[in-house]
Every structure is written in C-alpha cells, then in structure tokens.
C-alpha positions in Angstrom: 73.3 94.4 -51.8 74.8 97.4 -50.8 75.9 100.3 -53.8 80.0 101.0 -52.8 81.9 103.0 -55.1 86.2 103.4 -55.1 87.3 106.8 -56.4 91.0 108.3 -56.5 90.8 111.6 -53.8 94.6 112.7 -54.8 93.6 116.2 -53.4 93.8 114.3 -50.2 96.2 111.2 -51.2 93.8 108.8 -50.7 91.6 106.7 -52.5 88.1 106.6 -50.8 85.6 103.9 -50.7 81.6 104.9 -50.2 79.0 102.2 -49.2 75.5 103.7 -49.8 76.8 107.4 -49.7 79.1 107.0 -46.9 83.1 107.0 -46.6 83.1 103.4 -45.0 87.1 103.4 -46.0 90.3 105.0 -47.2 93.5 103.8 -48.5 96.1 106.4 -48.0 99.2 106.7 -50.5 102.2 108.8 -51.5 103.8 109.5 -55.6 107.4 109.2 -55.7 107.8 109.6 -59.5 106.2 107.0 -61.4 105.2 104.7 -58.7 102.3 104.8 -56.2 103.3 103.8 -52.0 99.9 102.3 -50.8 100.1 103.0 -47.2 97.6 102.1 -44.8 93.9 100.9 -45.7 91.4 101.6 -42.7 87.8 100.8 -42.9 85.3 102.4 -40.8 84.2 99.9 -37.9 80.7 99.1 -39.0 82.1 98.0 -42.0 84.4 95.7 -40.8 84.5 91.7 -41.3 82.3 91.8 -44.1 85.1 92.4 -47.1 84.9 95.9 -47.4 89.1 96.3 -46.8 90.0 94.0 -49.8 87.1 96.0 -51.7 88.9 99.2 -51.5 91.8 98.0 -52.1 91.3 95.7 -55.1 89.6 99.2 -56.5 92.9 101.2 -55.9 94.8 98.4 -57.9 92.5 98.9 -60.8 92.6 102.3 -60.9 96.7 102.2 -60.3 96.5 99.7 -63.1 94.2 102.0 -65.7 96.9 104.7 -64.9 99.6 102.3 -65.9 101.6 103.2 -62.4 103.7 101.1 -60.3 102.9 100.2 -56.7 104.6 99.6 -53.2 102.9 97.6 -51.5 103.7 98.8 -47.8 100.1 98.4 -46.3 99.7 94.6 -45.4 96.0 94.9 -46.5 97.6 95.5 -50.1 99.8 93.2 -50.0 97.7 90.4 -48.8 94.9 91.1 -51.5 98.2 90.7 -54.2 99.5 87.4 -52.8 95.9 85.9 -52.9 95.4 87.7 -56.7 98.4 87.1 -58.4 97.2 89.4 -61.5 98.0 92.0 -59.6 101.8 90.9 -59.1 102.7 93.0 -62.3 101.8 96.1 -60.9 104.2 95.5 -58.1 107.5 97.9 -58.4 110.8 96.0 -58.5 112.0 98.2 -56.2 110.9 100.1 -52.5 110.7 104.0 -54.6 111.8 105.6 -51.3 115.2 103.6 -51.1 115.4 104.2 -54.7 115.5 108.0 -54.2 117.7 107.6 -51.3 120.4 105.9 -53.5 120.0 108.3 -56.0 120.7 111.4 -53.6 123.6 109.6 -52.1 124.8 109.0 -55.7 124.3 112.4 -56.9 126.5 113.8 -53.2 129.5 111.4 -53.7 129.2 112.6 -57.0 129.7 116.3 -55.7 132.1 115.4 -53.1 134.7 113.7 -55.8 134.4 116.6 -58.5 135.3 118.9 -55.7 137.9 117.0 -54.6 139.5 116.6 -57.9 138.6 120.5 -58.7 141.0 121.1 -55.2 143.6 118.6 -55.9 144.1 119.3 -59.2 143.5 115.8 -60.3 
C-alpha cells in the first residue's frame, strides 16, 4: 500500500496530492468570496488508472468541507466523484460564483447609470 497524502497549497491555488513523497497530482482552484471553483485535477502519468484522480479530489472535498466553504464544481473529475458520492452534494454552491459576481457588477453599473440619469434630469 502506497503512503499518499492531500494537503491545501493555496500559495499556489492548488491542492496537492503526494504518493510516497512525490506530487503524483494537483487540483487547481480559484476563491471568489466564500466559495471554492475546483478547476482542473491532473494526475501525473504513472499514477494514472489506479484511483489516484478521485483520491485527490475526494481529499479537496474534505478539506473544502472542514473549512465549511462552498464549491463549483467546474472540473469533470470533481464533479463525477460528487454524482457517484452524494454526501458531497451539500458542498455544492447553488449558484456558478463567477456569474454571481458578473450579475452583481452589472447590478451595481445600471445602478450608477440610473442615479446619474436622474441626478441630470432632474428626476
């Protein structure tokens, strides 16, 4: 039995799996606010087709989870290992945190837009 480890790396954005000392795989993320986008898993080759993906990332849940954050799913490695372990379905954020922040910058600009027009019109 190999000895893995999966450790948070946020200096890097990443949470890092070892196998026997060595970075067999990463799963690379972003922070908007209070939820975590889980972008892309990639495991080394040699460690391929033997579990090591679902590994990592079922240890980037668990640490999310510990944290109490929400997560995006947009890797399909992450959101594979949630649809076959439905515990992890509550992490899930209702809503894509990009689009969220996009809506709320639009928002906040029609916002601007119709105090200055009713500062100019009089209104």
């Amino acid at each position: 039995m190999s000895d893995s480890l999966v450790a948070d790396n946020p200096e890097l954005s990443r949470v890092e799996l070892t196998v026997d000392g060595d970075l067999a795989g990463i799963l690379a993320y972003d922070v908007i606010g209070e939820t975590v986008i889980l972008r892309h898993t990639v495991v080394k080759e040699q460690y391929g087709d033997h579990g090591w993906a679902a590994v990592l990332v079922r240890g980037a849940l668990d640490i999310l989870r510990m944290g109490n954050l929400r997560v995006w799913p947009a890797c399909a490695m992450v959101r594979r290992v949630i649809a076959a372990e439905p515990e992890y379905l509550a992490l899930v954020a209702d809503q894509d945190p990009e689009v969220a922040e996009a809506d709320r910058v639009v928002e906040a600009e029609l916002t601007e837009v119709s105090a200055d027009r009713s500062t100019t019109t009089g209104a």
